[in-house]
N, CA, C and O atoms as CSV, one atom per row, in Angstrom:
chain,resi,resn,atom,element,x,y,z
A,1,UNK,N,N,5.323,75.904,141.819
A,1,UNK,CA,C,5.765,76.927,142.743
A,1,UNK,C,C,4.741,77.101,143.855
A,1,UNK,O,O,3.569,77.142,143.478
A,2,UNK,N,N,4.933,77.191,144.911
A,2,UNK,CA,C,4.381,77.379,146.200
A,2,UNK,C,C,4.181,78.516,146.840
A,2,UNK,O,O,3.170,78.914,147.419
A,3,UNK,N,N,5.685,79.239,146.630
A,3,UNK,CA,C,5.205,80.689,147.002
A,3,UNK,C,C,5.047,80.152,148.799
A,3,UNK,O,O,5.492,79.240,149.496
A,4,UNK,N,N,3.987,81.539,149.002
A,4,UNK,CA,C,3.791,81.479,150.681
A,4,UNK,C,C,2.267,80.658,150.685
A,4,UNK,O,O,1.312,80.846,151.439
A,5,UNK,N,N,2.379,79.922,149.833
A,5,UNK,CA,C,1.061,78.776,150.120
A,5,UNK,C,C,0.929,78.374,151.433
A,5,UNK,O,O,1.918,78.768,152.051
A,6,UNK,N,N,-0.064,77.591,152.359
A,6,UNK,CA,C,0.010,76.736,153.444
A,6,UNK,C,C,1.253,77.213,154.794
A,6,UNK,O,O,1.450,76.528,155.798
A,7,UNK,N,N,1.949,78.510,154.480
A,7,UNK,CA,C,2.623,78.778,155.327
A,7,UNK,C,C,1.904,79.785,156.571
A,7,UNK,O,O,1.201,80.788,156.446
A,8,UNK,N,N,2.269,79.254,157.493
A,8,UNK,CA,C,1.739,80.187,158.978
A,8,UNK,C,C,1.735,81.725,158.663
A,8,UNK,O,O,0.798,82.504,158.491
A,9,UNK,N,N,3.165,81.910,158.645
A,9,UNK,CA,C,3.496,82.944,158.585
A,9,UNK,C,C,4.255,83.559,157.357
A,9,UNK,O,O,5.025,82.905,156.653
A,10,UNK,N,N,3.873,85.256,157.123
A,10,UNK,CA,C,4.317,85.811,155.875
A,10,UNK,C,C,6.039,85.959,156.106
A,10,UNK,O,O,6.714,86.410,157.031
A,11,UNK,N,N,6.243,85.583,155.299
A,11,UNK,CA,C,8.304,85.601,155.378
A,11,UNK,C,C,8.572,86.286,154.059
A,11,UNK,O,O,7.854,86.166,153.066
A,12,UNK,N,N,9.442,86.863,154.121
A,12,UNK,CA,C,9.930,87.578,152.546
A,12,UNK,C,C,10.332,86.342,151.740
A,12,UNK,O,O,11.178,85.520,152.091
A,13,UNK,N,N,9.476,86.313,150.399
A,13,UNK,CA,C,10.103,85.123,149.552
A,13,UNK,C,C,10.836,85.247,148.409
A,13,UNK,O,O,10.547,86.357,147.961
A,14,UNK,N,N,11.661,84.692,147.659
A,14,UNK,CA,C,11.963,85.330,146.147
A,14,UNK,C,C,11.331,84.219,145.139
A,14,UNK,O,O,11.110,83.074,145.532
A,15,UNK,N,N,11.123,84.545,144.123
A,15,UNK,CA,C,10.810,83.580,143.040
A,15,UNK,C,C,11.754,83.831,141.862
A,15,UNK,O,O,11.893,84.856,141.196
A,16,UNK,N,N,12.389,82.606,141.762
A,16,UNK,CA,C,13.241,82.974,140.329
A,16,UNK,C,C,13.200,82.397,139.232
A,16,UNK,O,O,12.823,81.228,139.315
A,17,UNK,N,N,13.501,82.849,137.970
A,17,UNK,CA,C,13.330,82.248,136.866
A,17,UNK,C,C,14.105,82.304,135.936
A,17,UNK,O,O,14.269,83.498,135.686
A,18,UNK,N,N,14.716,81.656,135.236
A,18,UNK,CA,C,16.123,81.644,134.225
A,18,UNK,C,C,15.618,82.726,133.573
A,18,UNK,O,O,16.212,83.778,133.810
A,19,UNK,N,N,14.882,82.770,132.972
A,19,UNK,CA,C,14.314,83.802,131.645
A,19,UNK,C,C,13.064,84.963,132.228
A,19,UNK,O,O,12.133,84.924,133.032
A,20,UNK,N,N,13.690,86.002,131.271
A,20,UNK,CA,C,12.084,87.174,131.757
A,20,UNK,C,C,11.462,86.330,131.538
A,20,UNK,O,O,11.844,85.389,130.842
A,21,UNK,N,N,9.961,86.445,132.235
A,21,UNK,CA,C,8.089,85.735,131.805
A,21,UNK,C,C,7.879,86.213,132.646
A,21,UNK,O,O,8.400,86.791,133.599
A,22,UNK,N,N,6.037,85.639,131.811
A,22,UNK,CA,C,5.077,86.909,132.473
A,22,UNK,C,C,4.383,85.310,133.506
A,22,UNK,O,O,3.886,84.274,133.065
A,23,UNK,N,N,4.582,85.638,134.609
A,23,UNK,CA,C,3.876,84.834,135.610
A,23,UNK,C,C,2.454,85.256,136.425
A,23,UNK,O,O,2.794,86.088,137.265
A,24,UNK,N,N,1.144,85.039,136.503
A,24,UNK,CA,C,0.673,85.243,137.255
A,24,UNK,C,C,0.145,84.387,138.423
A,24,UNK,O,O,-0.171,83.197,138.400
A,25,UNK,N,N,0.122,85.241,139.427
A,25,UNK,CA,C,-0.091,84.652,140.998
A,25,UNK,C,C,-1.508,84.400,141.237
A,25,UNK,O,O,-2.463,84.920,140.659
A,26,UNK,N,N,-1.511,83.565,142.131
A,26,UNK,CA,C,-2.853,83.907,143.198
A,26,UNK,C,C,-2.234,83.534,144.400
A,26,UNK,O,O,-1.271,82.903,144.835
A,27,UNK,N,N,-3.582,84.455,144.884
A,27,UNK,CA,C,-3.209,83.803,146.697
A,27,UNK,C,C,-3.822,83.206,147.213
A,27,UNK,O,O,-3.886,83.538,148.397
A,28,UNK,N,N,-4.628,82.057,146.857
A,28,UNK,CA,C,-4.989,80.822,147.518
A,28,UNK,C,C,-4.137,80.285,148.798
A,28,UNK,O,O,-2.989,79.856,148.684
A,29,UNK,N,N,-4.835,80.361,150.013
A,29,UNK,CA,C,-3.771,79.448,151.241
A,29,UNK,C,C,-3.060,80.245,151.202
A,29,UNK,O,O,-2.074,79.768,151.764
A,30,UNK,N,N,-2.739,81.619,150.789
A,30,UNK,CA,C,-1.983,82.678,151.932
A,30,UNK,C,C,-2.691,83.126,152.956
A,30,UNK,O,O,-3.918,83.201,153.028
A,31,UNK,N,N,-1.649,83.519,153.998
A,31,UNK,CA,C,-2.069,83.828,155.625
A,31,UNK,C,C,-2.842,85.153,155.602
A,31,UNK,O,O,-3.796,85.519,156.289
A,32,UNK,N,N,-2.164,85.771,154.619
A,32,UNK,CA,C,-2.721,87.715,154.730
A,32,UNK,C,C,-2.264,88.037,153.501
A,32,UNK,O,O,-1.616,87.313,152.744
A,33,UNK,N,N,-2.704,89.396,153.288
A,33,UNK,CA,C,-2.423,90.219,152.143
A,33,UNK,C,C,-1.333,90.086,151.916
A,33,UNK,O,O,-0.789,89.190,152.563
A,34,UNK,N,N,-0.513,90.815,150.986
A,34,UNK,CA,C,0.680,90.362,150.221
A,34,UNK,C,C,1.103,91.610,149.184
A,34,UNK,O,O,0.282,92.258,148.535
A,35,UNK,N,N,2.360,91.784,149.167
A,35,UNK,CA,C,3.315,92.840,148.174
A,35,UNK,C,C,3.761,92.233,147.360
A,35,UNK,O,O,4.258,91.207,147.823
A,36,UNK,N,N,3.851,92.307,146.418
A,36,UNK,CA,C,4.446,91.534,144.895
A,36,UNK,C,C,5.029,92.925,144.442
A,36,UNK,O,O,4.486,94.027,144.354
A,37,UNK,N,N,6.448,92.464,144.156
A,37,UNK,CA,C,7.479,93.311,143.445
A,37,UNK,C,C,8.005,92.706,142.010
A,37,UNK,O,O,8.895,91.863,142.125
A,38,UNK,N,N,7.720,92.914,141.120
A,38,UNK,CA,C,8.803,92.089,140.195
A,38,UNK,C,C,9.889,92.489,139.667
A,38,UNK,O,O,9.858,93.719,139.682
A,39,UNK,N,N,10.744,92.155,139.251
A,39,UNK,CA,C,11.869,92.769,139.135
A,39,UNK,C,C,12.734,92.094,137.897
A,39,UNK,O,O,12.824,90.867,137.849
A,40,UNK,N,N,13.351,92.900,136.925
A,40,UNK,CA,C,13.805,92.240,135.568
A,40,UNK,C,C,14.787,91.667,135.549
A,40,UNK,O,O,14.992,90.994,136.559
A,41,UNK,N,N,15.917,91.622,134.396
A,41,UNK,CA,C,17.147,90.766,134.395
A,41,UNK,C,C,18.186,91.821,134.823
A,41,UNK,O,O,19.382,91.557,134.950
A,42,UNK,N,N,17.581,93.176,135.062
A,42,UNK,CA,C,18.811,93.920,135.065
A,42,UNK,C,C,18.806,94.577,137.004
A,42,UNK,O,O,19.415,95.496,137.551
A,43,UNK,N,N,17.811,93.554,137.514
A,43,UNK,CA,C,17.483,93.849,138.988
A,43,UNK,C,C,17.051,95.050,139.196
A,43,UNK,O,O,17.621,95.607,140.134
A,44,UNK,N,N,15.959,95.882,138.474
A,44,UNK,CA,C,15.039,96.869,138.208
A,44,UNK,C,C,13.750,96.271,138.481
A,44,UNK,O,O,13.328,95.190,138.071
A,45,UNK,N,N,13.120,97.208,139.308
A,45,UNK,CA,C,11.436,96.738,139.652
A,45,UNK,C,C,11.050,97.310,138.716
A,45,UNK,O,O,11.225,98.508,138.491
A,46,UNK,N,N,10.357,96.379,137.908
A,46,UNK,CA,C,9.398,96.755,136.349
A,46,UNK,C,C,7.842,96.714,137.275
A,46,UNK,O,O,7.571,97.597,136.461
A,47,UNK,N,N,6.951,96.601,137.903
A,47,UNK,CA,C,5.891,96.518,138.614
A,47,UNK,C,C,5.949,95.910,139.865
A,47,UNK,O,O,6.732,95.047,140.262
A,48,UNK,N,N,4.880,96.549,140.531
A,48,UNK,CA,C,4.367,96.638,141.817
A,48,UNK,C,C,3.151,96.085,142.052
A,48,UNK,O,O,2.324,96.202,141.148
A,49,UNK,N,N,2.807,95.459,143.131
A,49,UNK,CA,C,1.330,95.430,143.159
A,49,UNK,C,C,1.304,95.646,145.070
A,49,UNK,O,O,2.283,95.353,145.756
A,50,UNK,N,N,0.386,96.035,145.481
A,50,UNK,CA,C,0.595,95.707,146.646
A,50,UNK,C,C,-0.508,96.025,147.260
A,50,UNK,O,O,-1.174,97.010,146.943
A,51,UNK,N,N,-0.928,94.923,148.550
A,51,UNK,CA,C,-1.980,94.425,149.112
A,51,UNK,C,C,-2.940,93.563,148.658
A,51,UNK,O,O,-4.093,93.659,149.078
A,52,UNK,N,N,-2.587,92.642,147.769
A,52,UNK,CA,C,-2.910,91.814,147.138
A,52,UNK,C,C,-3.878,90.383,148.097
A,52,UNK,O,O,-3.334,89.343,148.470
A,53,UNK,N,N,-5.092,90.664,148.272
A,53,UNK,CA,C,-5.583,90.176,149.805
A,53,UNK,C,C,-5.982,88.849,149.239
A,53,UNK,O,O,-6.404,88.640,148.102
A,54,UNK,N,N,-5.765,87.891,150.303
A,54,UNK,CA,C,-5.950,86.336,150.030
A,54,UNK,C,C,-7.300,86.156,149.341
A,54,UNK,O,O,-8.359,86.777,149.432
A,55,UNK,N,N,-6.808,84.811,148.426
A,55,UNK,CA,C,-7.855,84.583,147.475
A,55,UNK,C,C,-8.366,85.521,145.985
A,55,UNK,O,O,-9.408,85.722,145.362
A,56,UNK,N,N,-7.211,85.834,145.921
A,56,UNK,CA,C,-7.014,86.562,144.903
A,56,UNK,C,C,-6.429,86.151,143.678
A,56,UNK,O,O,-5.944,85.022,143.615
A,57,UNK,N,N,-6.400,87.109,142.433
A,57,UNK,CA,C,-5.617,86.671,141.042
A,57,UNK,C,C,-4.873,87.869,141.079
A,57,UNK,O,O,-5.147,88.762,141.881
A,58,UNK,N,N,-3.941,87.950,140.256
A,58,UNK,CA,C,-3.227,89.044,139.853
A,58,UNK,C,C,-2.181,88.219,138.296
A,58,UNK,O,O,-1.705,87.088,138.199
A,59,UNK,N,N,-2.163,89.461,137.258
A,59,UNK,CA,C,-1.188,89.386,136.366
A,59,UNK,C,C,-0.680,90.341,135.735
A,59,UNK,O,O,-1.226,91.354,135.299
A,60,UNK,N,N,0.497,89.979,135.679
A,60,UNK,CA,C,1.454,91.273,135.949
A,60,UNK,C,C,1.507,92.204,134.076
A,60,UNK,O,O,1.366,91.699,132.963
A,61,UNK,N,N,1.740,93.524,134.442
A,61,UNK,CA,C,1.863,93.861,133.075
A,61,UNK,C,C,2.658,93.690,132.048
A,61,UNK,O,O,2.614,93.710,130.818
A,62,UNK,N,N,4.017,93.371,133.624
A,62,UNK,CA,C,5.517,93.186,132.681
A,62,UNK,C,C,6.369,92.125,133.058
A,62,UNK,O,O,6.478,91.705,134.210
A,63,UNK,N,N,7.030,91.657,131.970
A,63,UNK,CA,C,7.652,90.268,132.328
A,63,UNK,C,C,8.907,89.932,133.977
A,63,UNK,O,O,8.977,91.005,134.577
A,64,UNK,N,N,9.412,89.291,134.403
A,64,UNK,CA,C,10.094,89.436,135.667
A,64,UNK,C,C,11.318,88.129,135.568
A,64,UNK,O,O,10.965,87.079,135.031
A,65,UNK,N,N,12.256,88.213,135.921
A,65,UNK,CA,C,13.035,87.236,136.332
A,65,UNK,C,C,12.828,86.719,137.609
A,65,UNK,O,O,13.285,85.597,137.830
A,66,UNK,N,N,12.092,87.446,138.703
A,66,UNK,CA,C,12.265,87.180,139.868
A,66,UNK,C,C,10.975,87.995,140.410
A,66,UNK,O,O,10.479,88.917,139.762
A,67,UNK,N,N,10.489,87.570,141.644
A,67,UNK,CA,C,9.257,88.120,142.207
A,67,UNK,C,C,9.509,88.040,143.728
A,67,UNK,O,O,9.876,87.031,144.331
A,68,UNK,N,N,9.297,89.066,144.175
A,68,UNK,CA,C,9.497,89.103,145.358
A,68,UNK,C,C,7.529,89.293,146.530
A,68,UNK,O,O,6.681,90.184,146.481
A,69,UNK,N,N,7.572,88.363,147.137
A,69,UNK,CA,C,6.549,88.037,147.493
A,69,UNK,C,C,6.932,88.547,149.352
A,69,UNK,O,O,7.752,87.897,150.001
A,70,UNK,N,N,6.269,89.630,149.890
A,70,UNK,CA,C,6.562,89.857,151.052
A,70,UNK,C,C,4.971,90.435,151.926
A,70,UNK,O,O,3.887,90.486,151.344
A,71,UNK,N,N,5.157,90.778,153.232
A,71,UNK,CA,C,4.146,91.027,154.047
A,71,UNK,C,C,3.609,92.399,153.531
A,71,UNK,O,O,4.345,93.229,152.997
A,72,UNK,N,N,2.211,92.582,153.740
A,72,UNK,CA,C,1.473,94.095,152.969
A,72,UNK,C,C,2.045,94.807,153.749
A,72,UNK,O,O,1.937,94.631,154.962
A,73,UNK,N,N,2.763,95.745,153.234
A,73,UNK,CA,C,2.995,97.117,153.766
A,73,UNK,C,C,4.163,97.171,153.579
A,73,UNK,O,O,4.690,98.283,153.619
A,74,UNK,N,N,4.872,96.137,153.344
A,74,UNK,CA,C,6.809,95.898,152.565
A,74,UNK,C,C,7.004,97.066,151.700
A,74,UNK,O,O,7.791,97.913,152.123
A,75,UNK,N,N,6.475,97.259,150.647
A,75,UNK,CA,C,6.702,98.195,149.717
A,75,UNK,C,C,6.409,100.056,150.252
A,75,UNK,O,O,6.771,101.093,149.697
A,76,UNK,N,N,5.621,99.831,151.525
A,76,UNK,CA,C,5.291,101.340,151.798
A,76,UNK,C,C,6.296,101.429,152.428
A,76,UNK,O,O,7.097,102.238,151.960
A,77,UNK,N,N,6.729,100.699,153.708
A,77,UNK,CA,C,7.687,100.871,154.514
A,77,UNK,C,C,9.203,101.026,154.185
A,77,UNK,O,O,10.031,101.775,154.703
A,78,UNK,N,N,9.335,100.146,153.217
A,78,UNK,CA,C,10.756,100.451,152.110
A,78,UNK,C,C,10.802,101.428,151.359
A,78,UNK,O,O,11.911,101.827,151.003
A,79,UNK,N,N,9.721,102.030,150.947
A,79,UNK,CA,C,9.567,103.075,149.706
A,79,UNK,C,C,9.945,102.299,148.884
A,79,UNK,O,O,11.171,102.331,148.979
A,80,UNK,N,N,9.601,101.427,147.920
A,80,UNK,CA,C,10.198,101.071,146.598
A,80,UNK,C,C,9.275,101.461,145.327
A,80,UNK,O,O,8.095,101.725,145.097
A,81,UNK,N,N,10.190,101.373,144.814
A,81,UNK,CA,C,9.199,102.233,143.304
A,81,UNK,C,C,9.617,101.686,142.168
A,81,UNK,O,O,10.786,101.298,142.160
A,82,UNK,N,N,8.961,101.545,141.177
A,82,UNK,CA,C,9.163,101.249,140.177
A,82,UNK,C,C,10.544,101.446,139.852
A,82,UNK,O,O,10.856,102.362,140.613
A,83,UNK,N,N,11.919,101.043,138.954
A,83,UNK,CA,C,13.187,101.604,138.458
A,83,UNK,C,C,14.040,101.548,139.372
A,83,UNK,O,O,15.125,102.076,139.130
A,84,UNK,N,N,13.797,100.774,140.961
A,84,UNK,CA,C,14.230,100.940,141.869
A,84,UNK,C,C,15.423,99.970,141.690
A,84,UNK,O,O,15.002,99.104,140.924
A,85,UNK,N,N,16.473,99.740,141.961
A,85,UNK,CA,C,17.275,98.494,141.640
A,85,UNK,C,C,17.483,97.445,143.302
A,85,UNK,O,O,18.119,97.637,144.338
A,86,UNK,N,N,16.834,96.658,142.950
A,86,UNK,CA,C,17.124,95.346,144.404
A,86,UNK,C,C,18.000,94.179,143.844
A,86,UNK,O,O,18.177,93.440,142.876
A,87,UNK,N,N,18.413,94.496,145.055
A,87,UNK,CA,C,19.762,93.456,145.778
A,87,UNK,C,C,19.516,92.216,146.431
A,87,UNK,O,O,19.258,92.571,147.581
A,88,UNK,N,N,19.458,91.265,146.400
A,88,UNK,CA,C,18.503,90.321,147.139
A,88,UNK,C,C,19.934,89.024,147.643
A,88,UNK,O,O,20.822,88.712,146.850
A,89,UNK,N,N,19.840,88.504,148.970
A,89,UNK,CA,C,20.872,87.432,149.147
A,89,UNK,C,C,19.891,86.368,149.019
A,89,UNK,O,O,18.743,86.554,149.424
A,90,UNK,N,N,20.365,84.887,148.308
A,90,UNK,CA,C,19.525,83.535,148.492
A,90,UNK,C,C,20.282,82.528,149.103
A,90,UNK,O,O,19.782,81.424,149.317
């Protein structure tokens, strides 16, 4: 998985995965800080992380079907919160 590796610019990404797991990130070769949302099988944000600044580790507390990887300040500007339910088009 690549994620926003080697990319110029921060773009909203999704990460998906057949099954809950517990994935952790880094941000090696990201452009800037970073919002990590994860979100379960029932499209509920189970954790948050956010501002996650390049060259970093992170691992999550709770398992995710999907991770949403977007620009720092995504999660303030949306208000999202934990229990929140997202909708996502791919």
């Amino acid at each position: 998985m690549l994620g926003l590796m080697f990319k110029k610019k921060i773009i909203p990404h999704v990460l998906l995965f057949r099954t809950e797991r517990h994935v952790s990130l880094h941000t090696f070769f990201v452009a800037g800080p970073i919002d990590l949302i994860f979100v379960n099988k029932q499209n509920r944000v189970v954790e948050i992380k956010e501002n996650l600044t390049p060259f970093s580790f992170y691992s999550p507390y709770e398992n995710a079907t999907a991770i949403i990887e977007a620009k720092s300040g995504t999660v303030r500007k949306t208000r999202t919160k934990i229990n929140d339910t997202i909708k996502y088009n791919l």
